[in-house]
N, C-alpha and C positions, 0 to 999 in steps of 0.2 A: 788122134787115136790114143787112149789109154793103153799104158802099159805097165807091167807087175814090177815090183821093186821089192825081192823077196829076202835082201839081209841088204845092213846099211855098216860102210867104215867109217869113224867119226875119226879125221885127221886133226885129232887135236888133244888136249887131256886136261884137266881139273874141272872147273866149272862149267866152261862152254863145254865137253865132253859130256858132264855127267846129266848137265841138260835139257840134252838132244836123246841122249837116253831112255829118261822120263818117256818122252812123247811116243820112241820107238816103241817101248814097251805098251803106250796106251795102245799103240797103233800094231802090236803081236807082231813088229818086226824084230829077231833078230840083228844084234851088232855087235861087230869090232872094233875094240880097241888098240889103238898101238903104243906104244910104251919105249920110253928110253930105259937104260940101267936104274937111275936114282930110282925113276917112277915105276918100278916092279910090283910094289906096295902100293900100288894109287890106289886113289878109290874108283878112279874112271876103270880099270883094271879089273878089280873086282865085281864091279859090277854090269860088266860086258860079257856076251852070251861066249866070245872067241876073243885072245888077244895077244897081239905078235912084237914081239920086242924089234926094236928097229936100229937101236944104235945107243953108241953112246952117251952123257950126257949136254952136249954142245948140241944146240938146237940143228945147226947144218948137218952132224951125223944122224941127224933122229926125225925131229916134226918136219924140219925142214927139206930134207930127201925126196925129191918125190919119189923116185923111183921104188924107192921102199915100199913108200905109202902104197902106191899103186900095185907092187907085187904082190904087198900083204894083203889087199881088194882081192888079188887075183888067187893066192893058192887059201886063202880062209873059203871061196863063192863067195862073198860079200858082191852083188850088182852095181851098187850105188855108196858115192862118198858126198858126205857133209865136214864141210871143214869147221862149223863154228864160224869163232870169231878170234883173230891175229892168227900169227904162222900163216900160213899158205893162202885164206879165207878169200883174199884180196888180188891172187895173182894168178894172173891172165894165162899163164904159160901151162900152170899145174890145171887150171880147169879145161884146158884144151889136151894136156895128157889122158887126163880120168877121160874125156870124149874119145879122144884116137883109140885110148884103149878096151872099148865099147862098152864102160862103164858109163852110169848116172851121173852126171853133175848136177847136184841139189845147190842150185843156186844160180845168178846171172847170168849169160850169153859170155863166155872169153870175149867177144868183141866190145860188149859195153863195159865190162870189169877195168879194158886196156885204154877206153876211154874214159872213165872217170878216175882213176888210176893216178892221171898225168893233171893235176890241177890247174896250169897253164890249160890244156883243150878242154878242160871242164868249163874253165870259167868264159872261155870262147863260144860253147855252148850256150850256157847261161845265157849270154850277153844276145845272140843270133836269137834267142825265144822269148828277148825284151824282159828277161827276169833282171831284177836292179841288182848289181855285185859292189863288193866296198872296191873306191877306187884306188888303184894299183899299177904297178907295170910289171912285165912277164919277162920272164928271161934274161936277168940281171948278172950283165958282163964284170960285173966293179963297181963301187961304191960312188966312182962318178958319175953312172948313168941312175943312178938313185937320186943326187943330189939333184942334176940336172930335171929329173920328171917332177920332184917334188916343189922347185922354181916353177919349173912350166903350169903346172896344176897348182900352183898356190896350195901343197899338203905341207901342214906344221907338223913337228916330232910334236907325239912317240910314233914311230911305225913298225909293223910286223916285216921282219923278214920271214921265211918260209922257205921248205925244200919241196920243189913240186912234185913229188913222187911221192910225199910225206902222208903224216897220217897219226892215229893216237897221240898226238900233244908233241912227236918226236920231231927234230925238223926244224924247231920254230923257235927263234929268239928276238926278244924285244926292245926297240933300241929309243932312249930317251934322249939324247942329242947326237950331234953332228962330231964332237972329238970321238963318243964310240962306234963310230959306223964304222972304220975298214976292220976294226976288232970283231963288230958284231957280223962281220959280210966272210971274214974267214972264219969263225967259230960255225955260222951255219952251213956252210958251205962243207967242212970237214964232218958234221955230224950228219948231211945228208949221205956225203960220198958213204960214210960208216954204217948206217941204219938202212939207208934203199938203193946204197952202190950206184946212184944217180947224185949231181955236186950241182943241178938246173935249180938254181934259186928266183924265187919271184917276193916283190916288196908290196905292201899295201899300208894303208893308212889305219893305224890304230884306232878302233871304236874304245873311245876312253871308258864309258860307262853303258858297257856291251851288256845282252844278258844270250843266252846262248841257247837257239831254240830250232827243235828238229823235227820233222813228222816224218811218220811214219807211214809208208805204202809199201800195199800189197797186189801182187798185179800175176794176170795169169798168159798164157803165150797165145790167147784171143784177142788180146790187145783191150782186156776190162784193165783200169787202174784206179783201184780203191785208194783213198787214205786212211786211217785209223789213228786219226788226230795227232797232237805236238805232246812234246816231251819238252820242259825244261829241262837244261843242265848246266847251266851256271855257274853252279858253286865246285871250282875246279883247284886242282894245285899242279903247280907246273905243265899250265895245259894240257893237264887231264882228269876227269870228270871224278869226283866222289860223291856227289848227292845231286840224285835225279827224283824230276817227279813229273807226275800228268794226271790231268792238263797243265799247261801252262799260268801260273800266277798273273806272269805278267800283260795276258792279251784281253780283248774285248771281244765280246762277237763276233763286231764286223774282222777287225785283224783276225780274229782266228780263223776265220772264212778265206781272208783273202792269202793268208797264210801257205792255207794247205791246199788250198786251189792249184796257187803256183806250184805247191810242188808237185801235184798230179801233174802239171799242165809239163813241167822238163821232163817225166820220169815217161811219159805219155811220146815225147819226141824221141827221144833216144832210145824207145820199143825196149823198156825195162819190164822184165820180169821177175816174179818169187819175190822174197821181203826185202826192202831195203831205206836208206832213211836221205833224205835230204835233208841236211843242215844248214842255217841261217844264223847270222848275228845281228841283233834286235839293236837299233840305237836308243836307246831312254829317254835321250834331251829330243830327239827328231820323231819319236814314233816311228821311224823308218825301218824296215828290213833288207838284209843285204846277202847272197846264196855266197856260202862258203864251200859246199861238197857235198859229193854222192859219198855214202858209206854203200859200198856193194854187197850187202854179209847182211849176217844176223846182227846185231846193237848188241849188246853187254846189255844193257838198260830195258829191252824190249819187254821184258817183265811184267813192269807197271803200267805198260800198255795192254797186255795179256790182262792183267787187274783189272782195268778201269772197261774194257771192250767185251770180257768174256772169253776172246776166241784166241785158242793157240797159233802163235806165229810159226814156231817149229813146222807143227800139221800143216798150216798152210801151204812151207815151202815144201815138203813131201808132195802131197797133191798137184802142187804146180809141174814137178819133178817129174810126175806120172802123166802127165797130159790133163788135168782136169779141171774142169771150168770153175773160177772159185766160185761160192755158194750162194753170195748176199750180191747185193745193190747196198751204193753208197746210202742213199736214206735209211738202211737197217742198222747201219754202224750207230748206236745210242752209246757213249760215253754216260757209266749210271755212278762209278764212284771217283774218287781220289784217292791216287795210290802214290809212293812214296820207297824210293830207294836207296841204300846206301852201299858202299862198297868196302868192304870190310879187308883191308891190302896188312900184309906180313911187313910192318912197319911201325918205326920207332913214331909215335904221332906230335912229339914235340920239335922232329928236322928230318923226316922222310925218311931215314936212312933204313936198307932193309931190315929187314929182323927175323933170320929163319933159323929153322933147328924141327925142335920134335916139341907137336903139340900135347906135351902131357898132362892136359885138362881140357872137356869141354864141353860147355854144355849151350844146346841152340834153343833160340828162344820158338817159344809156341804162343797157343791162344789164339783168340778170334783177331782175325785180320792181318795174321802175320804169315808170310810165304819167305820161305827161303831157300836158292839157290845155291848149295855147296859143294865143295870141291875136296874135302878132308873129310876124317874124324880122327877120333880121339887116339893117340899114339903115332899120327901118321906124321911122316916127316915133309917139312914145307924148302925142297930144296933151293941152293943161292941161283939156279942156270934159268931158270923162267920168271916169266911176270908173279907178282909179290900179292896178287889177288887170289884169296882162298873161300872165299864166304860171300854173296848177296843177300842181304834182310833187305827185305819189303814190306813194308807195311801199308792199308788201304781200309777207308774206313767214307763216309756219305760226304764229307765234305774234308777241306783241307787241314781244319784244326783238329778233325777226329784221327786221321794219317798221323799228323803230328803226334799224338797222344798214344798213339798205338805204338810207335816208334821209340816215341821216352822209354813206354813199356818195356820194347823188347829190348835197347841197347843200357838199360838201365839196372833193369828188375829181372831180367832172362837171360841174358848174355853170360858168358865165362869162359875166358881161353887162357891158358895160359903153358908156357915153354915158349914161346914166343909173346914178342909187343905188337900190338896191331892199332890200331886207325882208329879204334871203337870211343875212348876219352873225347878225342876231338870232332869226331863224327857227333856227339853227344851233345859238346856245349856249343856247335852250331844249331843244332836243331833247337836247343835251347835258347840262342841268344835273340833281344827284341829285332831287330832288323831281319833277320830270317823268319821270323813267326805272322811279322807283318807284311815281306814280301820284299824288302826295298833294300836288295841286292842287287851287284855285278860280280863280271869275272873276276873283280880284283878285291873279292869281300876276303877271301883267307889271308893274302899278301896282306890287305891294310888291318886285318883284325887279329892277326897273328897271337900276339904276344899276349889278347888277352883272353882270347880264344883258351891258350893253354894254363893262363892262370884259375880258370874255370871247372879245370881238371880235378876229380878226386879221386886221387888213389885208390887203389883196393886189390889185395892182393893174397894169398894161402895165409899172410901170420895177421890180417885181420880175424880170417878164422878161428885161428889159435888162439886170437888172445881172446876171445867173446866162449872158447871151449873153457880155458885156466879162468876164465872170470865166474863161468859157472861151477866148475869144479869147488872156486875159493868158497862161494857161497852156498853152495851145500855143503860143504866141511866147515864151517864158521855156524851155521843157522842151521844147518837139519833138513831132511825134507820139505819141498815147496810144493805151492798148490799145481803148480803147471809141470809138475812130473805126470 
């Protein structure tokens, strides 16, 4: 049975807030925003129909609350909450609040959320639906039950440790010999307990020359489970994603096929509903695929799939929300272009280090083929307590090297931020450099291409302006009027 979803609270703010926005607005829903102190001035703020300050600005006093969250649903009317993506998006507990408290949850089942949640019962999952997983062991006591499975199983270093609770690149550290393992078994061990207050570590065998590949399904609570094809994302630092795109570079038909088959075929088991993504890591030397995780939320990246497919993912999970049956059959899904994403993070791009303040310049790029997801504008302050992502450029053009070119475009020729350093240089001379253009990356392209990556970099900055103004000035006060006055 369909039912009305007549104001929507989006539990989140910058990008992922502003939007879910968009779409409410396509869709004449009213929404709430909530807002810590710093973020009084958001733009997700301003551009929300109601919006309730929640706390201060440490994420547990504010995004992180639920109880807030959910008051401020309850005295705004807001029906229905969307959390986005990070903060609460992922957790089991707060989507079973928003239900107890006879609100909407626009997104997952709590009980699937609390299963794929736990990457240990994921990958147990996985495994019971004869989906292939990289081999690994679960629930690592000490450094000597690592040693001992990696004898037993014949696995050579490097391998991943991981916190099973983990998730966004946090969690995970990677270990190249046997003298750093009980260093690398307490450092992840202390930054699970830190990040998901769970210290359940699991070990797996490093794909040396991994490439990192996710599809996307959309599924409605009839038990239909579409896909809407793979996303590369590959090109990552500190395992986490800065340049995505789709389709996939690196698949053939048939792999593409049997790709996303599989992943209908888990998401189909474990009675997934609304959008969410299955992710894989491609072996290059083996042609193999290997299931890493349910993302239960929206993607950061989902974008370029909205590009390449036509149909909004936002709307869909609304409509799912509402009771209703999604609208296509898999043979309608025609993937017509290639789209291309990068993630534009309030960061130094020559050693990641944040980079926030007040952006007092900025101009976003436009033109045919360019979409962008943002979370600022000009004057708005990018503060130190949240994630360092402010800005999505997308660019999508008939084929891969047109994306490409669109892209130059905009991060080249349209771009301009400044009061903050941002990611935009280095975003640049990867899309520029030949092993990107031609395809023939891994995860470990930025690590090994580092140094020249940023020798690539050109400058440019307010006293390029000035000196190209004093240059003109010199030569109309030397020579006289010119023809291009």
């Amino acid at each position: 049975m369909e039912k009305e979803i007549k104001k929507i609270l989006i539990a989140n703010r910058g990008v992922p807030a502003v939007r879910i926005m968009h779409t409410c607005r396509d869709l004449m829903i009213p929404t709430t925003a909530v807002y810590s102190t710093p973020d009084r001035l958001a733009q997700h703020v301003l551009m929300a129909d109601t919006a309730v300050h929640i706390g201060e600005a440490p994420p547990v006093e504010s995004y992180l609350n639920m109880d807030k969250l959910i008051d401020a649903a309850i005295c705004t009317g807001s029906d229905a909450v969307h959390p986005g993506w990070g903060f609460l998006a992922e957790n089991h507990l707060f989507a079973q609040k928003v239900i107890d408290a006879g609100l909407t949850w626009i997104g997952p089942s709590p009980k699937v959320i609390e299963m794929m949640g736990d990457k240990i019962r994921a990958k147990q999952i996985a495994k019971k639906a004869h989906i292939p997983t990289v081999p690994g062991i679960d629930n690592v006591q000490n450094a000597d039950d690592i040693l001992k499975w990696m004898k037993k199983d014949d696995v050579s270093f490097p391998i991943m440790l991981k916190a099973s609770a983990g998730g966004g690149g946090k969690g995970m550290v990677k270990v190249e010999k046997a003298d750093h393992l009980s260093q690398a078994f307490a450092q992840t061990q202390s930054e699970a307990k830190k990040a998901f207050g769970d210290s359940t570590i699991l070990a797996e065998k490093y794909i040396e020359r991994g490439r990192h590949i996710e599809v996307q399904v959309v599924a409605d609570t009839y038990g239909n489970v579409i896909h809407l094809f793979e996303r590369e994302c590959t090109l990552q630092r500190r395992n986490q994603k800065i340049i995505e795109e789709a389709p996939s570079p690196t698949l053939d038909s048939g792999l593409r096929q049997e790709i996303c088959f599989t992943a209908v075929r888990l998401m189909r088991e474990i009675g997934y509903s609304t959008a969410g993504t299955v992710e894989f890591i491609f072996d290059i030397n083996t042609r193999k695929f290997y299931f890493l995780e349910v993302n239960t939320r929206l993607q950061v990246e989902h974008g370029i799939t909205e590009l390449m497919t036509g149909l909004d993912i936002v709307s869909i999970m609304i409509d799912v929300a509402r009771g209703k049956v999604l609208p296509f059959e898999q043979d309608q899904i025609v993937p017509n272009r290639w789209a291309l994403e990068v993630r534009l993070n309030a960061e130094d791009p020559k050693n990641f280090s944040p980079s926030f303040g007040t952006i007092t310049r900025m101009q976003i790029p436009d033109g045919p083929g360019v979409r962008i997801a943002n979370g600022v504008y000009e004057g708005a302050d990018i503060p130190p307590y949240y994630d360092s992502l402010f800005m999505l450029l997308m660019t999508a053009g008939p084929d891969r090297e047109d994306a490409i070119k669109t892209m130059d475009r905009a991060l080249s020729k349209n771009l301009r931020v400044e009061g903050v350093k941002t990611l935009a240089p280095l975003l640049l001379s990867i899309i520029r450099h030949p092993l990107f253009i031609s395809g023939d990356f891994s995860t470990r392209f930025i690590e090994e291409h580092m140094a020249e990556l940023i020798s690539m970099f050109k400058e440019k900055n307010s006293e390029d302006e000035a000196l190209k103004i004093a240059r003109y000035v010199a030569e109309i006060s030397a020579l006289g009027p010119q023809k291009w006055m």
